[in-house]
C-alpha positions as a printed NumPy array, in Angstrom:
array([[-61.443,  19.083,  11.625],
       [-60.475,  21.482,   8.977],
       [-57.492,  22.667,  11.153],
       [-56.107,  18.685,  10.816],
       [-57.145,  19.177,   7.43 ],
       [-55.255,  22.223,   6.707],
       [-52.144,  20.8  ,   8.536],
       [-51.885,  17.825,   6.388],
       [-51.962,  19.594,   3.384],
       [-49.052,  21.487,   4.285],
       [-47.126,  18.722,   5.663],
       [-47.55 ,  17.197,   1.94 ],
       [-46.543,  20.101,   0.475],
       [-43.357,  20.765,   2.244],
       [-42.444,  16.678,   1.699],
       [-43.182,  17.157,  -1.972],
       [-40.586,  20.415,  -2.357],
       [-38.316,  18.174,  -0.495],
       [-38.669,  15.395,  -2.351],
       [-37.578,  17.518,  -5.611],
       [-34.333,  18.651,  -3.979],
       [-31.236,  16.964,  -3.93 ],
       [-28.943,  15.853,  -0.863],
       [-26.373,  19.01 ,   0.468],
       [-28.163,  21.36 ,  -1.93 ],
       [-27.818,  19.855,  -5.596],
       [-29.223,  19.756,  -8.247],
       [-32.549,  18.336,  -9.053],
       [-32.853,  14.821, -10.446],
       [-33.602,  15.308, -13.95 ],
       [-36.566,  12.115, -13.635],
       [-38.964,  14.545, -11.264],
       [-37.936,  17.554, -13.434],
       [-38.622,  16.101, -16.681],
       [-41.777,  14.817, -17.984],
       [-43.054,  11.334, -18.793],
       [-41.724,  10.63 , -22.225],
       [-40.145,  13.801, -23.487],
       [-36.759,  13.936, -24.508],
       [-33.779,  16.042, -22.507],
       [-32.431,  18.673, -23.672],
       [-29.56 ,  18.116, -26.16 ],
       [-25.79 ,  19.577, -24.947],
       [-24.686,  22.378, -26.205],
       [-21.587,  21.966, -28.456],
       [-18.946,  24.546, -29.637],
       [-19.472,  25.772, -33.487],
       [-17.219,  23.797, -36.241],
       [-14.049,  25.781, -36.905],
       [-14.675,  27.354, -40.373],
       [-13.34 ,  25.414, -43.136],
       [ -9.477,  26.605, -44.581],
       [-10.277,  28.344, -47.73 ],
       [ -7.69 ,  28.037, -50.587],
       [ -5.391,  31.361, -51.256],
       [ -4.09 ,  32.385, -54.443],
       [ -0.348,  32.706, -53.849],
       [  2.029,  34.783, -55.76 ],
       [  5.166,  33.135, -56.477],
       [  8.747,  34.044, -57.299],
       [ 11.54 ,  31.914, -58.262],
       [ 15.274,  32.423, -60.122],
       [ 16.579,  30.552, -63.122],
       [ 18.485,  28.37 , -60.967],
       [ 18.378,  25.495, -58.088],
       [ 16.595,  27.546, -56.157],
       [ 13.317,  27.124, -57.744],
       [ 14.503,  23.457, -59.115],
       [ 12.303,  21.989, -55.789],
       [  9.409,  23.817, -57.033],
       [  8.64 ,  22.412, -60.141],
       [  6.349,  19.498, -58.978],
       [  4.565,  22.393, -57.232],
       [  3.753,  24.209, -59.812],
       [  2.599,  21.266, -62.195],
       [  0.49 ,  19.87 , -59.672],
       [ -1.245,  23.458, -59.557],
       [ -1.786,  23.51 , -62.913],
       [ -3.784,  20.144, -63.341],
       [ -5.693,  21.778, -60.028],
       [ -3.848,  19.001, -57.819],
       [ -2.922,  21.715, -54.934],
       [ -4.758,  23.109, -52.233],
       [ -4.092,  26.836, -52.751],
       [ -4.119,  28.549, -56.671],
       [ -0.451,  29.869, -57.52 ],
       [  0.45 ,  32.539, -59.887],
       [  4.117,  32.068, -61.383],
       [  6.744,  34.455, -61.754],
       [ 10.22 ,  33.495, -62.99 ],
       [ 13.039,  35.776, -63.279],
       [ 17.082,  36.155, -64.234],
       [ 18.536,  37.995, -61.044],
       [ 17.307,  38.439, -58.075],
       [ 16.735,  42.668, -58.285],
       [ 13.782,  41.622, -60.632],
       [ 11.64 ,  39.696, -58.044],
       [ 12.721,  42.291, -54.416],
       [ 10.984,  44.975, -55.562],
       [  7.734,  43.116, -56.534],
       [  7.857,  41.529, -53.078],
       [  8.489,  44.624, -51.052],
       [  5.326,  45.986, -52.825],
       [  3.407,  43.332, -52.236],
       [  2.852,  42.156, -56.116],
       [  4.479,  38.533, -54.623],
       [  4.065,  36.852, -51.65 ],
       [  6.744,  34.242, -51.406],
       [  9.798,  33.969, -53.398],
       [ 13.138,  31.666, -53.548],
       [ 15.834,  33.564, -53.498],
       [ 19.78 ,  33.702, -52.384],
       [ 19.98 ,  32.998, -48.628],
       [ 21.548,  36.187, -47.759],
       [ 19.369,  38.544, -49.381],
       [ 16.455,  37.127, -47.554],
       [ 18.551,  38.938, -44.22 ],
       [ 19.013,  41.941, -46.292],
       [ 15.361,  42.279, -47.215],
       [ 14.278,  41.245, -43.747],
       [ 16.772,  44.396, -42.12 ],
       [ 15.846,  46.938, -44.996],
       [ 12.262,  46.306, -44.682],
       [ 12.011,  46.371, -41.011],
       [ 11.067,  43.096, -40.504],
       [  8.325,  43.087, -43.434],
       [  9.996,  39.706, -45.002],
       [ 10.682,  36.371, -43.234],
       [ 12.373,  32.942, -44.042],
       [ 10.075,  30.701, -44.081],
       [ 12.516,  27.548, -45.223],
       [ 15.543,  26.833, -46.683],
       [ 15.153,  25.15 , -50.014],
       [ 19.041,  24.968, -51.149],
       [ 22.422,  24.109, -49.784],
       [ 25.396,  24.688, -51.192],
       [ 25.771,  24.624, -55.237],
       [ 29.65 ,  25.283, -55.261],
       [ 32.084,  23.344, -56.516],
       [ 36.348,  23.277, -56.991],
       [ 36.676,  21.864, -60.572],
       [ 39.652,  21.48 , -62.051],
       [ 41.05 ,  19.931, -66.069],
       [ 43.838,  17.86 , -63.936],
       [ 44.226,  15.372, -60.64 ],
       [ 46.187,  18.045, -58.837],
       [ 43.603,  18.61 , -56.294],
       [ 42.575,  16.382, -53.834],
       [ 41.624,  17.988, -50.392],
       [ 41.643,  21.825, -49.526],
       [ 45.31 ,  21.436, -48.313],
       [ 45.835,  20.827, -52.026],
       [ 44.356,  24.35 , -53.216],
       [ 47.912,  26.096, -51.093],
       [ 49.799,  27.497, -53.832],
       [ 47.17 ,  27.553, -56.741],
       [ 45.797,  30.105, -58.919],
       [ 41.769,  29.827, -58.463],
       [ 39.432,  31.446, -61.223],
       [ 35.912,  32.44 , -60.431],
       [ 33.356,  35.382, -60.666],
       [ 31.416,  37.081, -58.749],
       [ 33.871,  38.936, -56.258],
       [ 32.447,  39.864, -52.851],
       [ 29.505,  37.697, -52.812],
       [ 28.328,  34.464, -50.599],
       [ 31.11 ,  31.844, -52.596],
       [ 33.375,  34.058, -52.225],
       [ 32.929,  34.587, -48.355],
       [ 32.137,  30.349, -47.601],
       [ 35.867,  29.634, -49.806],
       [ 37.498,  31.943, -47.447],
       [ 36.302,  30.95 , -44.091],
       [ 36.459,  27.237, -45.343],
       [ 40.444,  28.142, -45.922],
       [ 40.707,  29.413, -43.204],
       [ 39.083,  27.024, -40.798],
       [ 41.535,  24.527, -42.442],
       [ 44.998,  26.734, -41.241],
       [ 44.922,  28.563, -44.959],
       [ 45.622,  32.042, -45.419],
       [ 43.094,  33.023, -48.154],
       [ 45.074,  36.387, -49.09 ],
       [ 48.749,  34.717, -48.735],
       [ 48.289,  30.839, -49.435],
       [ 46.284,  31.164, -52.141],
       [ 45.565,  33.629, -55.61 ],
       [ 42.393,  34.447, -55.98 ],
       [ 41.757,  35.777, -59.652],
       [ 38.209,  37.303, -60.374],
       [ 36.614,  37.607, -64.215],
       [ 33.483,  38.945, -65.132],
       [ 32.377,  36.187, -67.008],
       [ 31.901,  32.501, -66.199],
       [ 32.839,  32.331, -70.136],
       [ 36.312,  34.049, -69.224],
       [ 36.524,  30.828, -66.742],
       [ 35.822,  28.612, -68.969],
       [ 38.403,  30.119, -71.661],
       [ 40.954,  30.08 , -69.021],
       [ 40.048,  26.129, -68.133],
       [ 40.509,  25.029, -71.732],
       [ 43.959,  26.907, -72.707],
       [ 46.107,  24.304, -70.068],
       [ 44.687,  23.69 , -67.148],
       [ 43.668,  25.183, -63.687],
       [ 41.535,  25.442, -60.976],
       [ 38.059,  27.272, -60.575],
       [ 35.234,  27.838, -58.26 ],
       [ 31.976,  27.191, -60.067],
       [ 28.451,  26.997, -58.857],
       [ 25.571,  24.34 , -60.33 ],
       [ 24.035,  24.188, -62.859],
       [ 27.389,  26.337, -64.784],
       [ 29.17 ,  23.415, -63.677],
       [ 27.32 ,  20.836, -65.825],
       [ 27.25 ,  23.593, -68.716],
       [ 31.052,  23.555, -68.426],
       [ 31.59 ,  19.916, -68.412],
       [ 29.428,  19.866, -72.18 ],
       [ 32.173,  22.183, -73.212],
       [ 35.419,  20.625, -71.729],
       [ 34.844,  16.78 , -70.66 ],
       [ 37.968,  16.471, -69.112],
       [ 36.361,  18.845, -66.591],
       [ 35.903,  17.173, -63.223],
       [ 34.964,  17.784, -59.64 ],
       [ 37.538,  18.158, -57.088],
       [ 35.85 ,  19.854, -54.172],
       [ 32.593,  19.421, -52.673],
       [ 32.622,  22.942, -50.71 ],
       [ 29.041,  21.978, -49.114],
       [ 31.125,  18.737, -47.789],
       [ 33.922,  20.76 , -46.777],
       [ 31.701,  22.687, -45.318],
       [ 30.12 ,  20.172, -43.078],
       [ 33.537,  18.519, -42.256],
       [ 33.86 ,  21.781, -40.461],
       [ 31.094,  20.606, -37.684],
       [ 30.266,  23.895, -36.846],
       [ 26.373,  22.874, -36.433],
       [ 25.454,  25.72 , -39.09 ],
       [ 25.423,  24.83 , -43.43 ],
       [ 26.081,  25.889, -46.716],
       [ 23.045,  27.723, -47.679],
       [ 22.508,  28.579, -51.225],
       [ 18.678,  29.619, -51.708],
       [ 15.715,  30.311, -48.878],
       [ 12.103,  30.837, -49.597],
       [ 10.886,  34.006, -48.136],
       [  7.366,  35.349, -47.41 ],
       [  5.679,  38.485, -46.56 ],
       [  5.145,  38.852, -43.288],
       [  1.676,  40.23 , -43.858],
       [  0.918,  37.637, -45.695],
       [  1.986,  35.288, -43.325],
       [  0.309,  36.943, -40.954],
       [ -3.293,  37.086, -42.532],
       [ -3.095,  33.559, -44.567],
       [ -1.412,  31.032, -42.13 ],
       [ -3.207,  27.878, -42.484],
       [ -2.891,  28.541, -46.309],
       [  0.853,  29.357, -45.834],
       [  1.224,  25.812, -43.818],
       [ -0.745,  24.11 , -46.69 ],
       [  1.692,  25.853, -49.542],
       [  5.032,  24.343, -46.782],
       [  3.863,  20.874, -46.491],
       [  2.66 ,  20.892, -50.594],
       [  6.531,  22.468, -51.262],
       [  8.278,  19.735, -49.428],
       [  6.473,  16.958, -51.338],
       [  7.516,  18.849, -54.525],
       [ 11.156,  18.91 , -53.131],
       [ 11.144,  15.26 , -52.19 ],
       [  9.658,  14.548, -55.885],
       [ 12.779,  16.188, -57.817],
       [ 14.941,  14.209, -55.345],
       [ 13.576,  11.206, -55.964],
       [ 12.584,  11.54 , -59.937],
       [ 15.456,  13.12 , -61.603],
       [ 14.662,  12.911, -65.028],
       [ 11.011,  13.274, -64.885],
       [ 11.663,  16.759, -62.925],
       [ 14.378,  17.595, -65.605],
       [ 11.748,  17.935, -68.194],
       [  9.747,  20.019, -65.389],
       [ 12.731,  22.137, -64.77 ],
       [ 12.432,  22.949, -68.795],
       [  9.185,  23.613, -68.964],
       [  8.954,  26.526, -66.434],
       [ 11.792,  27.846, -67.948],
       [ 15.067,  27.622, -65.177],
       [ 17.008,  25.615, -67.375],
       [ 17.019,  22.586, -70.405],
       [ 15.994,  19.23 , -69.306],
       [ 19.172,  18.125, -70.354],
       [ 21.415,  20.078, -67.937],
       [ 18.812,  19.904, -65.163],
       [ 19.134,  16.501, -65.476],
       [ 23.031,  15.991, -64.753],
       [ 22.661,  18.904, -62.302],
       [ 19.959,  18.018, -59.811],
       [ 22.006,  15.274, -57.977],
       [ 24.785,  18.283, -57.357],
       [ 22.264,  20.769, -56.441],
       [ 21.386,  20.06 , -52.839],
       [ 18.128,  21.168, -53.264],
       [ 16.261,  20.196, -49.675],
       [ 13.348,  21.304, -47.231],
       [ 14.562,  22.772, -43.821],
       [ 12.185,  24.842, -41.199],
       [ 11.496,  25.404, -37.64 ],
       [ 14.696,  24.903, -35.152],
       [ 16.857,  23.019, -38.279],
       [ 16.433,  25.785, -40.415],
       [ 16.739,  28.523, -37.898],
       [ 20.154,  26.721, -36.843],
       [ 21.07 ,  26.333, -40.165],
       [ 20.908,  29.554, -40.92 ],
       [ 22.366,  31.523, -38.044],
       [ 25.647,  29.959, -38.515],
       [ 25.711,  30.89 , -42.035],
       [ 24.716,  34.247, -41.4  ],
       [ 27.157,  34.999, -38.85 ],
       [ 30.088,  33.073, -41.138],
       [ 28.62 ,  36.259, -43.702],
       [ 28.484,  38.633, -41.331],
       [ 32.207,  38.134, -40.128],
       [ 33.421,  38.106, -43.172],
       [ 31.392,  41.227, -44.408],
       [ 28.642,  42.755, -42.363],
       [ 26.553,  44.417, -45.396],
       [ 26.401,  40.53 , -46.916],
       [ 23.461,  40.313, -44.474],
       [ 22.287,  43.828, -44.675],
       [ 24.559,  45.591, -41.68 ],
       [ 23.579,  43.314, -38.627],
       [ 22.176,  39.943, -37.779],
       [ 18.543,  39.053, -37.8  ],
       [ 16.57 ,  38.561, -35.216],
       [ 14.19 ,  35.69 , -33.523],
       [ 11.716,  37.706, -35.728],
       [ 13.547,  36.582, -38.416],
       [ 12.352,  33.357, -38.347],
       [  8.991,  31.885, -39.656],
       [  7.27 ,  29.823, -36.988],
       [  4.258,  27.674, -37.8  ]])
């Protein structure tokens, strides 16, 4: 009797570790694993992403239309109305903000759009674009009705300053894209002075190159001034898929490196502040004055001529290898002795 005994016991035991086991080996059913009226066991769930903490961005900008689209920006920071904290420097040329960004005492600034190469190849690679801010600011203005179209400009005397640098090079290829021999077809004399142009304007007459905001300055002076040539529009009548590129904001690379979410926030806040002094002209003039670039009043007439914009990813990178390489052509230390790289170019 206690052998039956002994033998049902273990026939119950083996149907009970069966019963606990699932069909083709899997895995046990959670009701004869967990007990009467406790809870399961909660899923595990990955950790929340640590929050984006605001940066406090160094900032460089020129007395010009390249920091014209940053004015909303900076107002906005002021009244605490921006994600990141900014610290503002503004400055007359261009030598005064490089060195402060090489050595790290700025971490993005607007400057021309060919230094930004230059920095970029004399720094190997320790400055990027991050987005183009400005097209072209150059204008053919004239005191008669003598010019029309570029074909108009064949046989005239053209006053401007600043020999050997960007205008200089864009006139010249635009010439010469339209069947114009800049050194035969055309005289090109240089002063040191935009005053000397000016001088020259109001005695009779003439044509000059001229970038914004001078323009407008002119135009106070001599009303008669108007106009002629758009050379951003000539430009794009050229359909050559690149632009006219005036200004570029640049950025550390370290900086980019180390702060990108913050770097995105500052992009998407600078666009908005772009789009703003677009949109409200005279409320950004009096903006424009009181960072210092330039008076409300001339801001005011200005802005519509300034091209002031927001390019990045492929558009800018486009944008701005076609310009580059019209630079490089025409002088190869205008971009700092070769052309950037992929590396160049600031990628979200």
């Amino acid at each position: 009797m206690k052998k039956v005994l002994s033998v049902l016991l273990m026939v119950m035991l083996t149907a009970g570790l069966l019963a606990g086991c699932g069909s083709g080996g899997g895995a046990a059913n959670p009701a004869a694993t967990t007990p009467q009226g406790a809870s399961e066991p909660a899923e595990a769930t990955e950790p929340a992403a640590p929050e984006v903490q605001p940066a406090t961005i160094r900032l460089g900008g020129l007395k010009g239309p390249t920091t014209m689209g940053m004015v909303k920006l900076l107002k906005d920071a002021e009244a605490g109305g921006t994600f990141n904290q900014y610290e503002f420097t503004i400055a007359g040329a261009a030598d005064e903000l490089t060195p402060q960004l090489i050595q790290g005492q700025l971490d993005i600034a607007a400057v021309p759009a060919n230094l930004a190469a230059v920095l970029h190849n004399n720094t190997k690679g320790a400055v990027k674009l991050a987005a183009v801010n400005t097209l072209g600011v150059v204008y053919i203005v004239e005191t008669g009705e003598a010019i029309e179209t570029i074909q108009d400009l064949k046989g005239k005397t053209i006053y401007a300053t600043g020999k050997g640098s960007t205008p200089e090079y864009a006139l010249r290829h635009i010439l010469q894209e339209n069947g114009i021999d800049p050194d035969k077809d055309v005289t090109m004399e240089w002063k040191s002075e935009p005053t000397e142009v000016l001088a020259l304007l109001g005695q009779g007459g003439g044509v000059a190159m001229m970038p914004q905001p001078y323009v407008t300055v002119a135009q106070n002076t001599l009303p008669n001034l108007r106009i002629a040539l758009d050379l951003t529009k000539e430009w794009d009548a050229l359909d050559s898929g690149s632009m006219l590129i005036t200004g570029v904001l640049v950025v550390r690379t370290a900086f980019a490196e180390e702060y990108p979410e913050q770097l995105a926030k500052f992009l998407e806040e600078y666009k908005a502040s772009t789009e703003y002094v677009n949109a409200n002209v005279q409320e950004a003039a009096v903006l424009v004055e009181e960072f210092d670039i330039v008076k409300a009043a001339i801001a005011a007439k200005a802005i519509p001529y300034c091209n002031i914009t927001y390019l990045d990813g492929e558009t800018m990178k486009q944008a701005m290898a076609g310009y580059l390489q019209v630079l490089f052509d025409q002088n190869p230390k205008s971009v700092g002795g070769s052309l950037p790289g992929d590396d160049f170019y600031y990628q979200k």
